[in-house]
C-alpha positions in Angstrom: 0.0 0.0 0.0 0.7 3.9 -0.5 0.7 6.3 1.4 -2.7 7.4 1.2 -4.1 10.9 -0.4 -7.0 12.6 0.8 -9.5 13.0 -1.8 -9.7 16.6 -2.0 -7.4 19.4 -3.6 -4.3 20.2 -1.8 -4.3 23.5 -3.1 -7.7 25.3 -2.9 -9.6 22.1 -1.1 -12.0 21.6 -3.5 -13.7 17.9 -3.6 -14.6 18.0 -7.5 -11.8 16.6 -8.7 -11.2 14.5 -11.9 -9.4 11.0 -11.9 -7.2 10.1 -14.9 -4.5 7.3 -15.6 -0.8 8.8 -16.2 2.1 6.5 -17.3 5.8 6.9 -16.2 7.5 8.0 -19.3 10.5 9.3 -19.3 12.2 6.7 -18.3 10.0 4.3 -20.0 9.2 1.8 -16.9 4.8 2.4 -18.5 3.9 2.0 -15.0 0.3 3.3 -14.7 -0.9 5.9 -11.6 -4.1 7.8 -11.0 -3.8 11.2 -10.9 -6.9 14.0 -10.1 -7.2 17.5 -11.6 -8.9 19.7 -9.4 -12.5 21.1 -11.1 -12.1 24.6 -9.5 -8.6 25.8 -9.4 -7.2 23.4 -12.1 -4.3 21.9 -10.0 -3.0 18.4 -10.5 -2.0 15.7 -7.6 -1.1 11.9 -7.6 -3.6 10.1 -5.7 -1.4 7.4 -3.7 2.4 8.5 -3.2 4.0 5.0 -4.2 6.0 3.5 -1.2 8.8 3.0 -3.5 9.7 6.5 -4.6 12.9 6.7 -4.8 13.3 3.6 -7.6 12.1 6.2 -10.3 14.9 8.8 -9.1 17.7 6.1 -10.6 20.9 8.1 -10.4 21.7 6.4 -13.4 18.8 7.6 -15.6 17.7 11.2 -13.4 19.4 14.1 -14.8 19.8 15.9 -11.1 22.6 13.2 -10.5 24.5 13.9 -13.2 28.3 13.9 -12.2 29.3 17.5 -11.2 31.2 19.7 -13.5 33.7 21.8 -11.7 36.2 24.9 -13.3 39.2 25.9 -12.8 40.2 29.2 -11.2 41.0 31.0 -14.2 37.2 30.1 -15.3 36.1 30.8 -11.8 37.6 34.7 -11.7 35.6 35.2 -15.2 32.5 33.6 -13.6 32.8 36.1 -10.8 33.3 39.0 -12.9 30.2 37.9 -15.0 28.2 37.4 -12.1 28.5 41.2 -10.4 28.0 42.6 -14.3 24.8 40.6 -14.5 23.7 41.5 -10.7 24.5 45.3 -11.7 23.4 45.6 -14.8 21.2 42.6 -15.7 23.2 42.0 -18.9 23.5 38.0 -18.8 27.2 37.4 -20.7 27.7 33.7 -21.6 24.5 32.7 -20.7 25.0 32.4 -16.8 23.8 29.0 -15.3 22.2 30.9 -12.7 19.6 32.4 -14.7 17.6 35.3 -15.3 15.8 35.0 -11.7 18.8 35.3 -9.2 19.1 39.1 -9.8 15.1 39.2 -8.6 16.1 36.9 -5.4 20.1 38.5 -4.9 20.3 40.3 -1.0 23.9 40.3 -0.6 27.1 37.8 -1.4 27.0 36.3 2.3 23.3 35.6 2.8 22.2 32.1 3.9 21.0 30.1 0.9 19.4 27.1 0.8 18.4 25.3 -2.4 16.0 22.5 -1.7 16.4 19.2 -4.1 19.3 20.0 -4.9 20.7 17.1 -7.0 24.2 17.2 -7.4 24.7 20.6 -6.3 25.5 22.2 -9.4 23.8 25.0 -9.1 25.5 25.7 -5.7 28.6 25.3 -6.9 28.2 27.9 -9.4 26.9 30.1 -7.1 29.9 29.5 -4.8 32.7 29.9 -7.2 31.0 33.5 -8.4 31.4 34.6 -5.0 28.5 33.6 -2.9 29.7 32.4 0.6 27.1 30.4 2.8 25.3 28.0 0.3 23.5 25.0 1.8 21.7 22.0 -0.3 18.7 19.8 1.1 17.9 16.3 -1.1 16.9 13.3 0.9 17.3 11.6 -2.6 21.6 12.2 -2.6 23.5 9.2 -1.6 25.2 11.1 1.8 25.8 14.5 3.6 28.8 16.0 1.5 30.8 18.9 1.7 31.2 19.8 -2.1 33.2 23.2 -2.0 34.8 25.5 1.0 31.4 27.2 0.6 28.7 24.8 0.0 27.3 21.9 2.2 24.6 19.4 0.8 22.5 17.3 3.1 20.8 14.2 2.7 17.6 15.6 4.7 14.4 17.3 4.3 14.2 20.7 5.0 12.3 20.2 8.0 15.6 18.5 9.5 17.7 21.1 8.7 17.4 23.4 12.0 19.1 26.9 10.3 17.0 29.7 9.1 17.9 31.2 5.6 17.4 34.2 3.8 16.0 32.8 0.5 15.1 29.6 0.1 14.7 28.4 -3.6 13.1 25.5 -5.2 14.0 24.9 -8.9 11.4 22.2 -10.0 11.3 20.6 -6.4 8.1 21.7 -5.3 6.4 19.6 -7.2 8.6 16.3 -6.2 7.0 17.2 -2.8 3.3 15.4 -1.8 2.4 18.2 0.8 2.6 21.7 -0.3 1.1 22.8 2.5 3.7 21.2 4.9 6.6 22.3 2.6 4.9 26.2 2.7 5.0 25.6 6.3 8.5 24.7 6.6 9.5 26.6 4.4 7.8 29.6 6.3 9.5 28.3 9.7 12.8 28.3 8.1 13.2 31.8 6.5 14.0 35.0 9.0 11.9 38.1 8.8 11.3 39.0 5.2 13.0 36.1 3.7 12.6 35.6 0.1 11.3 32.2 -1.7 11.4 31.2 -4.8 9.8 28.7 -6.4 10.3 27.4 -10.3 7.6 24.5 -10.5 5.5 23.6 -13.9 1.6 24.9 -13.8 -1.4 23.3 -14.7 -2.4 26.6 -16.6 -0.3 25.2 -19.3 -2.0 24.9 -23.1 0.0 21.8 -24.0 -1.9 19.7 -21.0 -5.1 20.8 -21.6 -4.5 19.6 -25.3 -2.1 17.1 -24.9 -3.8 15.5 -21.7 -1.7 12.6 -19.6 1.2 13.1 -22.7 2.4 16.0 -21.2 6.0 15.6 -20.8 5.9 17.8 -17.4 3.2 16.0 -15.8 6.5 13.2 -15.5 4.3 10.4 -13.2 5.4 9.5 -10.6 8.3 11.9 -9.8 5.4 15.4 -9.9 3.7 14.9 -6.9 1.7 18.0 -7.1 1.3 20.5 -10.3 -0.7 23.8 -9.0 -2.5 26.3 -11.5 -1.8 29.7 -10.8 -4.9 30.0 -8.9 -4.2 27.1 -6.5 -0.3 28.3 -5.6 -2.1 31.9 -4.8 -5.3 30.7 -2.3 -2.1 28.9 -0.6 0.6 31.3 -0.2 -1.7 33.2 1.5 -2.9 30.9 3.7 0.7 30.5 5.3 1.8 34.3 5.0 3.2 34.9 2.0 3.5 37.6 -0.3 3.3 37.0 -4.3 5.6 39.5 -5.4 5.7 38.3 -9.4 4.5 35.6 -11.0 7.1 35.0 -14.1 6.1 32.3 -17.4 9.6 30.5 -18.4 8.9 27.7 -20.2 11.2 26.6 -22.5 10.8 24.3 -26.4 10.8 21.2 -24.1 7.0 21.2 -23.3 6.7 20.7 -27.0 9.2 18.6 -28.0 9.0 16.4 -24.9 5.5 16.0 -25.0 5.7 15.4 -28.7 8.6 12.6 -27.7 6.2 10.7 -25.6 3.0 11.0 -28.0 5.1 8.6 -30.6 6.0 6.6 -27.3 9.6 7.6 -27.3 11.6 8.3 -23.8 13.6 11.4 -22.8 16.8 9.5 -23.9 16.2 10.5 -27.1 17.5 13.4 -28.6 15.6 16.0 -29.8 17.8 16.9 -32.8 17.1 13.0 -33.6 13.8 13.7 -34.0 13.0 17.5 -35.4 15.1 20.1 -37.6 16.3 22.6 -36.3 13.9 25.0 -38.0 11.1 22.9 -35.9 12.7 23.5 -32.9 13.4 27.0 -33.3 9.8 27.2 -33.8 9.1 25.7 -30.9 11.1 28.0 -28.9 9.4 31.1 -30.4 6.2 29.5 -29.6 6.8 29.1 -25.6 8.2 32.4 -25.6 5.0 33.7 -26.8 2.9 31.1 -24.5 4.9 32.8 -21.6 3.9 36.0 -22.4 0.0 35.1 -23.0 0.3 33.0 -19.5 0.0 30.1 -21.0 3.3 28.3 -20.7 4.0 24.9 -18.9 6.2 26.4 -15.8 6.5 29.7 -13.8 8.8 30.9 -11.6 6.7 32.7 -8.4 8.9 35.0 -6.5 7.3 35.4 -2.6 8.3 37.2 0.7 7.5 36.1 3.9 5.3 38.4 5.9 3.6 36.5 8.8 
């Protein structure tokens, strides 16, 4: 047995929900789960969290376990100089890993900074080498507790373990690897200081491509998404447990195209795009989610919140 799901939205509480069969895909394991999209606010949720979770996060086959990639100093000292032009001027030079959002988040170069599911701590390790100094990674799904640079320590914990308190906590598509967003609000709320900053990058249920696409959707990724909100559901709850919505930012990317398209002719992520599309298709594609982000209509958003309760 699972561990069993109430049968009513986790978002806005609802009871009319829908039930529909999703298949794991990307690895291509086909095994089947019921899911429910909520009838009011839209959101999505799994309806039994399988015990065995952690067999479909094969380090092997899950990007977030990737081996890290580390530079040299030379490469460091250029990724330091980017970062401070970016954070000054917002100019993004060689296409900084960090992305577009950290300038939004950015308080100062020593703030406490904890990025929850955080794989194999690349992005903290970027981070660290551009000059951020007190950089802490939460993954229960990491194979031990690991000190990966002068600056950054991951744990193998929730974040309800973790006893600190942080400035900005930020979730880059973990949120919806979680089964209880109202516990992780919660803790996440307990775990920020006064007028700490959270960010969250999640996919939303408000995308086009899954209300045409259906249980295809390549981010609705069964069984690993727990929980997909709409827009709607992620507002009635961050204010339920005192937090602000400062911005609400579409960034979806070609990939809820392609992906999706991947899976329709029953292919897994391991294939390659290029394998499968020209590149005039997937440039296409890219210009299409651009404008699908600016209609509100893409397959991910990041939501930028402040504690204020």
């Amino acid at each position: 047995m699972g561990i069993e799901v109430k049968n009513s939205c986790k978002f806005c509480g609802s009871i009319q929900l829908r039930f529909f069969e999703a298949q794991e895909r990307m690895i291509g394991l086909g095994d089947s789960f019921e899911y429910t999209a909520c009838q009011d606010c839209g959101s999505l949720q799994i309806s039994e969290i399988p015990e065995n979770l952690s067999t479909y996060y094969s380090h092997s086959n899950y990007y977030s376990f990737l081996p890290l990639v580390r530079s040299g100093r030379l490469k460091n000292l250029l990724k330091t100089l980017r970062i401070r032009t970016f954070l000054q001027s917002g100019l993004q030079p060689f296409s900084p890993e960090y992305g577009y959002w950290l300038k939004k988040v950015h308080s100062s170069f020593d703030a406490k900074i904890a990025d929850v599911g955080c794989g194999n701590g690349q992005l903290l390790y970027e981070l660290a080498v551009s000059g951020y100094s007190d950089l802490h990674g939460i993954d229960p799904f990491i194979e031990d507790d690991v000190r990966l640079h002068p600056h950054v320590r991951l744990y193998k914990k929730e974040l309800q373990e973790v006893a600190f308190q942080f400035e900005l906590i930020m979730m880059h598509h973990s949120f919806e690897h979680m089964g209880d967003p109202k516990e992780t609000l919660e803790v996440c709320r307990e775990r920020l200081s006064k007028g700490g900053r959270l960010l969250i990058r999640t996919p939303v249920s408000d995308a086009s491509v899954w209300k045409d696409h259906q249980e295809f959707w390549v981010q609705l990724d069964a069984p690993r998404h727990l929980v997909i909100p709409s827009v709607a559901g992620m507002k009635s709850l961050a204010g339920q447990f005192g937090f602000q919505i400062d911005e609400i930012e579409f960034d979806s990317t070609a990939f809820q195209f392609w992906g999706t398209e991947l899976y329709e002719k029953g292919l897994t992520l391991s294939s390659k795009p290029e394998d499968h599309f020209t590149k005039e298709e997937l440039a296409e594609m890219q210009k299409k989610a651009l404008r699908y982000n600016r209609e509100g209509k893409g397959d991910q958003v990041c939501f930028y919140m402040t504690k204020i309760a």
